[in-house]
C-alpha distance (Angstrom), angle and dihedral (degrees) to the residues before:
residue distance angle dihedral
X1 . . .
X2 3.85 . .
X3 3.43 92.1 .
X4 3.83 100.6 37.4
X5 4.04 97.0 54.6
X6 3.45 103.0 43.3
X7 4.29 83.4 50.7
X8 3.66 91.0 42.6
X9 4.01 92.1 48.9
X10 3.60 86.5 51.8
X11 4.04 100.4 54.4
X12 3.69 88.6 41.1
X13 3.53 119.3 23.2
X14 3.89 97.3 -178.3
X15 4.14 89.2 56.5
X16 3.82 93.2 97.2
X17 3.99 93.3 47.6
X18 4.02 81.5 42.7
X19 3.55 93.8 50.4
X20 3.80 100.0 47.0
X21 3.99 88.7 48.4
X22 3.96 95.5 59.7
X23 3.77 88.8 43.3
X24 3.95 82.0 49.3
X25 3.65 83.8 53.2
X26 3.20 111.9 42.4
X27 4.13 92.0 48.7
X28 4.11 76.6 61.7
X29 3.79 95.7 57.1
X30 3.60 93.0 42.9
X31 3.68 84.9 59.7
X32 3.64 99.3 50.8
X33 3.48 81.8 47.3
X34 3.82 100.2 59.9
X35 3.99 78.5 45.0
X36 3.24 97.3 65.0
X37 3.44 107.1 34.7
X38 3.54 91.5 54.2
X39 4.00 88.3 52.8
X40 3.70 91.1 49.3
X41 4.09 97.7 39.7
X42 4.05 109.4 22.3
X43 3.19 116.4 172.3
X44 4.16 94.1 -54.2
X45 4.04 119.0 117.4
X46 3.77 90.0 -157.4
X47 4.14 121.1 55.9
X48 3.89 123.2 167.8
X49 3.59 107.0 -98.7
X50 4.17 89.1 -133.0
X51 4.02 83.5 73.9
X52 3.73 101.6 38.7
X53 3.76 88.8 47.5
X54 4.36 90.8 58.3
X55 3.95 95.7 55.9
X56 3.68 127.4 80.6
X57 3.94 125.4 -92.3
X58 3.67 89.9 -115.1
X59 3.92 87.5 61.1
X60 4.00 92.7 39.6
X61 3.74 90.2 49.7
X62 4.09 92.7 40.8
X63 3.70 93.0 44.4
X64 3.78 99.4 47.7
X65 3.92 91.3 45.9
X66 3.76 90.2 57.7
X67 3.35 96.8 39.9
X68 3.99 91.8 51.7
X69 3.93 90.7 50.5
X70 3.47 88.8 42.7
X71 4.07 96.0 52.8
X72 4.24 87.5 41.1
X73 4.00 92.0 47.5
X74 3.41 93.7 -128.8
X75 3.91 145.1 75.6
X76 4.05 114.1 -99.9
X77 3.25 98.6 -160.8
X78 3.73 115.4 176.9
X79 4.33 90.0 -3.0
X80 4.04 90.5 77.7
X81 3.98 92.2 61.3
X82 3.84 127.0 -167.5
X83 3.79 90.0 -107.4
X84 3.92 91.9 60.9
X85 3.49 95.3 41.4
X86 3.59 89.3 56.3
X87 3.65 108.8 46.5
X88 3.54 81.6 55.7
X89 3.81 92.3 55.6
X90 3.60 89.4 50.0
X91 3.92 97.0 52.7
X92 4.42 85.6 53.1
X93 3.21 87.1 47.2
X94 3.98 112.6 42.0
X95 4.01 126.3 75.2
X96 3.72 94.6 -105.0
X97 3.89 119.7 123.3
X98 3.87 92.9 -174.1
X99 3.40 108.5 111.8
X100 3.78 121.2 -110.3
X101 3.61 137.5 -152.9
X102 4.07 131.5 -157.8
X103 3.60 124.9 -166.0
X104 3.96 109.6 -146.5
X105 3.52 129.6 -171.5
X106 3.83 113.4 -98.8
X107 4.11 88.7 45.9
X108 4.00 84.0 -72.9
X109 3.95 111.5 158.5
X110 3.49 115.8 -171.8
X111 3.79 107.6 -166.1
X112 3.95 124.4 -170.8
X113 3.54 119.0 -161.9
X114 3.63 130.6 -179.7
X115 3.93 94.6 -82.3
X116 3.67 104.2 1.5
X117 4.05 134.2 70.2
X118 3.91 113.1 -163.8
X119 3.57 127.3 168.6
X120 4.27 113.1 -163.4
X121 3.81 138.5 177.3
């Protein structure tokens, strides 16, 4: 890293200012983020599919993380992978009326019916 700045600061001289502007940035959209998943989510384990199913994956997946740490007290880190996350995502979002079930770590389910998305312990 003592090598590599000093070098990169040399070939481009703006990369520093460039660097602290995206981090600048992307604290904003984290923000607007946390915004709007807390609009969408609240504090609620059960939200009518209809909604869920009009937002983007990035707030389905955000706002079911949170709310899954939020209904096991604690932070899951690396237990809630992508992969579960996203199946999940899938079922709000697909056709299907059959009613689904996920298994999450903690004893989380996660069930999505045909109007209905509830997440229980």
């Amino acid at each position: 890293r003592a090598e590599i700045l000093p070098l990169t600061a040399a070939l481009r001289p703006e990369s520093a200012r460039r660097a602290a502007r995206t981090a600048e940035l992307l604290r904003e959209a984290s923000l607007i983020l946390d915004e709007k998943v807390a609009l969408v989510f609240g504090h609620s384990t059960s939200w009518s599919r209809s909604e869920l199913r009009a937002q983007s994956g990035l707030i389905l997946g955000s706002g079911l993380r949170r709310s899954a740490a939020r209904v096991l007290g604690e932070r899951l880190g690396d237990r809630l992978s992508s992969r579960l996350i996203d199946a999940a995502v899938r079922a709000i979002r697909d056709d299907s009326t059959e009613p689904r079930e996920f298994q999450w770590p903690g004893g989380l389910i996660v069930r999505v019916t045909a109007g209905r998305v509830e997440m229980t312990r």
